[in-house]
Every structure is written in C-alpha cells, then in structure tokens.
N, C-alpha and C positions, 0 to 999 in steps of 0.2 A: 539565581538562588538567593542572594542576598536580600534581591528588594520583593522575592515572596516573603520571606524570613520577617520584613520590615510591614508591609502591609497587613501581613497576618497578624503580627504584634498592635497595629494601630487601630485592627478590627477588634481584636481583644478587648483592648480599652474602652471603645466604642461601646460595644456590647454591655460592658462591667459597668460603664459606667453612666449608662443610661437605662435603669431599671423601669423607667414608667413604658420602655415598650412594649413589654410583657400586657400592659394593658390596652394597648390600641387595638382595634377592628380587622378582621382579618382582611385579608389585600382581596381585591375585587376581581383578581385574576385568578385566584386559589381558588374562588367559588364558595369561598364559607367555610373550606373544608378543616383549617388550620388557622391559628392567630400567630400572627407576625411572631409574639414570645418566643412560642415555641419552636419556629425556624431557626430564630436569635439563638435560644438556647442551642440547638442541634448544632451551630455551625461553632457556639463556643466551647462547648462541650471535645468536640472533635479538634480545636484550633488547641487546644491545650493540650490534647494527645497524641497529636500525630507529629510524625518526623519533619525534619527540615526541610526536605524536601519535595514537601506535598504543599500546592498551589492552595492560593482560596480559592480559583476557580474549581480544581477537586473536591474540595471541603463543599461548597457550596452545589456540586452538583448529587453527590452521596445525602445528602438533606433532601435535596429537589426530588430525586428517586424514592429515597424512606417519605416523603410527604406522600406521594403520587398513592403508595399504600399505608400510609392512615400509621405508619411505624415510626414517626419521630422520639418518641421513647426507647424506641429497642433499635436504635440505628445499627446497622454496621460498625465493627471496629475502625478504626483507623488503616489507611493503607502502613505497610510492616516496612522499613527502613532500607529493606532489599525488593522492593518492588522493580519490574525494571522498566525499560524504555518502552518497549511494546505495550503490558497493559497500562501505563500512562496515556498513551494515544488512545486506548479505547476507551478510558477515560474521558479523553477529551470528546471523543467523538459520541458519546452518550450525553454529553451535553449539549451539542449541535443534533442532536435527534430531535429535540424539543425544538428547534429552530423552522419555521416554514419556509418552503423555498428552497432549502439549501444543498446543496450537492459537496460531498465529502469530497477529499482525497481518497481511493483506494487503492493503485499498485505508485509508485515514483513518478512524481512527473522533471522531466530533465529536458534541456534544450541542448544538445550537442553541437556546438559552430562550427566543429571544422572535427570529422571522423575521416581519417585517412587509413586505408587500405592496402595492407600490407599484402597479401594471398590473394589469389584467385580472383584477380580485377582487371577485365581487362575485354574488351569489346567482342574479343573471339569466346570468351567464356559465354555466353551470355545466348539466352532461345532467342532463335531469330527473331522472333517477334518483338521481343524489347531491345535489340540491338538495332534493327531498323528504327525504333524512336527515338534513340537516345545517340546513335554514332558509336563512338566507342568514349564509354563512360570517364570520367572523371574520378579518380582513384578517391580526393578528397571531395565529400560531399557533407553537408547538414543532417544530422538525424533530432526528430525530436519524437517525447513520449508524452501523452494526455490519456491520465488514469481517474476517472472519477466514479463514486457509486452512494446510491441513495436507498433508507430504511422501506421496506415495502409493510411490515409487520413488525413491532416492536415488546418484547418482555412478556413474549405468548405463555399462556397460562402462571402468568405470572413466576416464570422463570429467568434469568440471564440469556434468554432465545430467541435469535433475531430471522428476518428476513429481510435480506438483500438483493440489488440491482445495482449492477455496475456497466461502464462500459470502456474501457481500452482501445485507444489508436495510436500506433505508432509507425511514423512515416521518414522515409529516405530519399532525401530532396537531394538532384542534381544543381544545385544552386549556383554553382561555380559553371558551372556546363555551361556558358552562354553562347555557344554558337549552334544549340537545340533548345533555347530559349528556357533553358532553368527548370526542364522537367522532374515532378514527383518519379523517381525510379519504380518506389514501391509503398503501397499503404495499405497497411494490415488492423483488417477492425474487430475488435471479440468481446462482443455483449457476454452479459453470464448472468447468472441469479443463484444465489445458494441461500440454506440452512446455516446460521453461525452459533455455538454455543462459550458462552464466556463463565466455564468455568471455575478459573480461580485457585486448580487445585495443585495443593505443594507438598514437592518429595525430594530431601536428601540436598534443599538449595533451589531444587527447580520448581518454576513455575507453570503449567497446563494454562497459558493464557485464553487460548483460542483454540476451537476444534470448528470447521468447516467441512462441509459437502454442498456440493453444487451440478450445475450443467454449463457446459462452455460451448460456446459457437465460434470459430476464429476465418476469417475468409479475406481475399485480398481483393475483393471484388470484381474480378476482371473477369474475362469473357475466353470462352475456345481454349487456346495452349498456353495461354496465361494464365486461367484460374487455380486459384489453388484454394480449398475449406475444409477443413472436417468438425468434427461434433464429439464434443468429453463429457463423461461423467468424472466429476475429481475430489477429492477427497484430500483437507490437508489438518495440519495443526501446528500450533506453535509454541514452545518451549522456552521458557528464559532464564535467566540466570545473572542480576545485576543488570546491567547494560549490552549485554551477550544474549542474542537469540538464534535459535534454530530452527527451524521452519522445512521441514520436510512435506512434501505434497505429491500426490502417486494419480493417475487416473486411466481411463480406460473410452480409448477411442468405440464410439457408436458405427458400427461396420452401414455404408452405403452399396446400393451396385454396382456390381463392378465395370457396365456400362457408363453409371454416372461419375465413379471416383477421379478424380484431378490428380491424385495424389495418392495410389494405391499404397506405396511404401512411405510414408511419410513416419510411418511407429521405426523404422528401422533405425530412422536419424533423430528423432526426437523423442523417442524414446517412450518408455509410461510413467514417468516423475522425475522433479528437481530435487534438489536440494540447497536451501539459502541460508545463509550465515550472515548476520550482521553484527555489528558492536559499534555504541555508541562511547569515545573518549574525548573527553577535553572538547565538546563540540563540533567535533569529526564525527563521522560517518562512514564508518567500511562495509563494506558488502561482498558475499563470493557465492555465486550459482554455481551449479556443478550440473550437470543434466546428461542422461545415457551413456555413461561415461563406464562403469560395472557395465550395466547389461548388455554395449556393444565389445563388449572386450577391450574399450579405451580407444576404437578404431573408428567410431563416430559418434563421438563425445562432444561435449560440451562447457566453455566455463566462462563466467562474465566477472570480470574485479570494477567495482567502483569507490570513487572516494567522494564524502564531499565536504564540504570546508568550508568557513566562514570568508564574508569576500568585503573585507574592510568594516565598519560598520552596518553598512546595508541590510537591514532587516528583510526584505520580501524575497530575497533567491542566495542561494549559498555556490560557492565554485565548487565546478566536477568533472572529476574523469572517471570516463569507463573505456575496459580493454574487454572485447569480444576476443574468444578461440575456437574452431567448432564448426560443427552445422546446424541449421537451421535458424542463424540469425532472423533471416525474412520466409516468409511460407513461400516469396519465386524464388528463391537459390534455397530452400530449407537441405538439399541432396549436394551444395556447393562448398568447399569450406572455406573459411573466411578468417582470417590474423587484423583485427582494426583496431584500434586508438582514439577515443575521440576526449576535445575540452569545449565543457561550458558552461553551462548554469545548471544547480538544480533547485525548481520551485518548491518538492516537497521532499522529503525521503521516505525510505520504508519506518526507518523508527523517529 
C-alpha cells in the first residue's frame, strides 16, 4: 500500500514535470492512434484522483482500455475508495488480457502436503475396483488443485463482456502409500467456457462485480465402475462489499441415458449450487463453501473452510489450510462422506 502510494507520487512528479512529452511521437505500438501526452495526461489526471489504494498498475490499465476506444478525454472515474478485493483482480486480469500467451489464474490453486482423513477412510469403504489398487488406503494423503483460464473473446460489442476458457484438475495423491507405490487415488478434470459480464453495478454498499453463465464438463476419466462425469449449465455472480464477497452459483445438470449415466444420483449429493463467501483481512484470506446443504435437508450437505496466510516473506505462495465436511469431495466417493483437514501452500487465492 505504501510503496503504490510512493511510486504513484513519483509518477506524479514525473509526469508534471516533464511537459515536452506531450510533444513526442506517438509510441509505434499504439499504431498512431494516440500521442504518449495524452496517455501522460490520462494516468495524471487519474493519479491525482483516485484513492490510496488503487495501483498504477490500475491507473495505467483504465488508460490502456480508454485508449483502445479512442476515450482518453472522457475516461472513467476513478476506482471509488470501497472497491473491493474481487473487482481488483479483475482489474488485474484485464490487464494480462493484453498479454500473449498468458494463461490466468481462474478457481484457487493450493497444494495441500499432508490432508488427513477423519470419516469414511478406510479400504473396506472403498469400490472394489479402486481398493484392489490401492490395498487399503492411507488416511493421510497429498491433495493438490490447478485452476487456470484464458480470454477466448474480449469487450464484445464494446461492452465490459467477455468470453472465457478455463480448465480445473484437482487430484488425490496416495503419496504416503508406499508400499502401492504412491498411486493418484483420484483425478477430476472440468474444462468449462462461459459468457462473463463486469458490470460494475452499486446498491446500498454493494458491488455487482461479476455476472457469469456458462457450460461445465467434469469427469474423472476412468473407465467401467470407476467412471464418474456429468455436463452443467451454471449460472453464477458475484457481490462485494469492502473486502467481503459473496459468490452464489446455481446450475443445472444436462440429463444423459440412463444406460450411459456413471452417476445417475450424483444431483442428490451435490446438489444444483454453492455458495462462497470470502474476505480478505490483514492479508489473510478466509473462505467458506456451503453446497446442498437447504435442498438436502442438511443430510447431504456440504461445506469447505480455508485460510490462507502469509508464509514469512516469501512472495510466490502463501500457507493454507482447508477443512472438507460433506459429500462429494471427489466425483469416486462424490455418494461417500468425508471429515478432512489438510496444510500447505496456496499459489493463488480466490480474492
């Protein structure tokens, strides 16, 4: 906070006090479209009005957008002093849109070293067919999650409306097992592509940061009495308030035949939407899912708590813990229920 606070002030100066830039050549990356001044101006203009808490890389990307349409004159206001953590990241992430090559963060990625397993663990629980790999599992195992998603369509009809591609794997590694040689338990993959709109709109405190629709594919890729997949349409949005967001998301499973279903009841235990709650304090990180928890009467419900923390200086991964309660941790025990605990790292968060 401090050293945005610092660098924005030394931009400031910069800017004031070198008026012959307003005369140099427009930059040969812009195309002609705009002269460096009028950049200059838009980001001093903005550096002088916006709160303490707004990045120059924010300041500088609200320009990059008003140039892209020909608006350096009528830019956008300033971000408002109660913005919160959510539309910040998308913030950020509309300036890595302009980036080639680059693949976003889109749900948490976390490396869990050691998730221990309280309920329902135990080699007799378990379809014969993965208890024949595995012996009888190891209560304590490794879980980790890789979330990432790339713009497929950007600012269509020159609105705040995107299209997206993302893709999710989250896997449960017997790593401790060594005497079955350290087998993946389970690994659940789920491509998606949605519709995203940003926005913007505020009522009463609250923020309308994000509205989403999409299609989901989630499958574990196995074969026979192991497979498990089904296919969503999902619908979500996100809400904030400060540092506090809510994130409600509802969807609706695509019906297969009932010959081909793996998993005829799978809506029963997983329900048709979450509910996520985050808040960012002090550089913590809290989190609480809540999933089919009303519509099963609370009798095949759902809820995950994580934290995550700063982990000494180390800038590239923060410490974390997450508690699973529930069914459907993994799509092979999604009908199992599951009490676990796990600590370790986490590379991104949701806010």
């Amino acid at each position: 906070m401090c050293g945005a606070s610092f660098l924005r002030r030394c931009l400031l100066l910069i800017v004031t006090c070198c008026p012959p830039l307003a005369s140099l050549p427009a930059l040969a990356e812009d195309g002609g479209k705009t002269s460096t001044g009028d950049f200059a101006a838009c980001v001093q203009r903005l550096a002088l009005n916006s709160s303490d808490i707004t990045t120059i890389g924010e300041i500088r990307t609200r320009c990059r957008l008003a140039e892209d349409k020909k608006e350096l004159s009528a830019v956008p206001e300033p971000q408002q002093p109660d913005s919160g953590a959510f539309e910040k990241k998308l913030i950020i992430d509309q300036e890595n849109i302009r980036k080639p090559f680059t693949m976003m963060a889109h749900r948490a990625n976390y490396l869990l070293l050691a998730a221990h397993n309280f309920h329902g663990w135990s080699g007799a629980d378990f379809a014969a067919g993965n208890q024949s790999e595995l012996g009888d599992p190891k209560r304590t195992e490794a879980q980790f999650q890789l979330s990432g998603k790339m713009p497929l369509a950007v600012n269509l009809f020159d609105l705040p409306l995107d299209i997206y591609a993302g893709y999710t794997m989250r896997s449960f590694w017997q790593v401790y097992n060594t005497e079955h040689s350290s087998p993946f338990r389970e690994t659940d993959h789920e491509p998606e592509a949605w519709l995203q709109l940003r926005p913007g709109w505020r009522l009463w405190g609250w923020t309308n940061s994000l509205n989403t629709i999409g299609i989901n594919h989630q499958s574990n890729g196995q074969s026979d009495s192991l497979s498990r997949s089904w296919n969503r349409i999902f619908a979500g949005i996100v809400l904030e308030k400060g540092n506090f967001s809510l994130i409600p998301r509802a969807w609706f499973r695509l019906q297969e035949d009932r010959a081909d279903d793996d998993n005829p009841d799978i809506s029963d235990y997983l329900g048709h939407g979450e509910l996520t709650l985050a808040w960012r304090h002090y550089n913590n990180t809290f989190t609480a899912m809540l999933r089919n928890n009303l519509d099963s009467g609370f009798s095949r419900g759902a809820w995950q708590l994580g934290w995550s923390f700063p982990l000494l200086s180390f800038p590239y991964f923060r410490g974390y813990i997450q508690y699973f309660g529930g069914y459907g941790e993994s799509l092979i025990d999604y009908d199992r229920y599951v009490s676990r605990i796990g600590i370790g790292m986490s590379l991104t968060d949701l806010l």
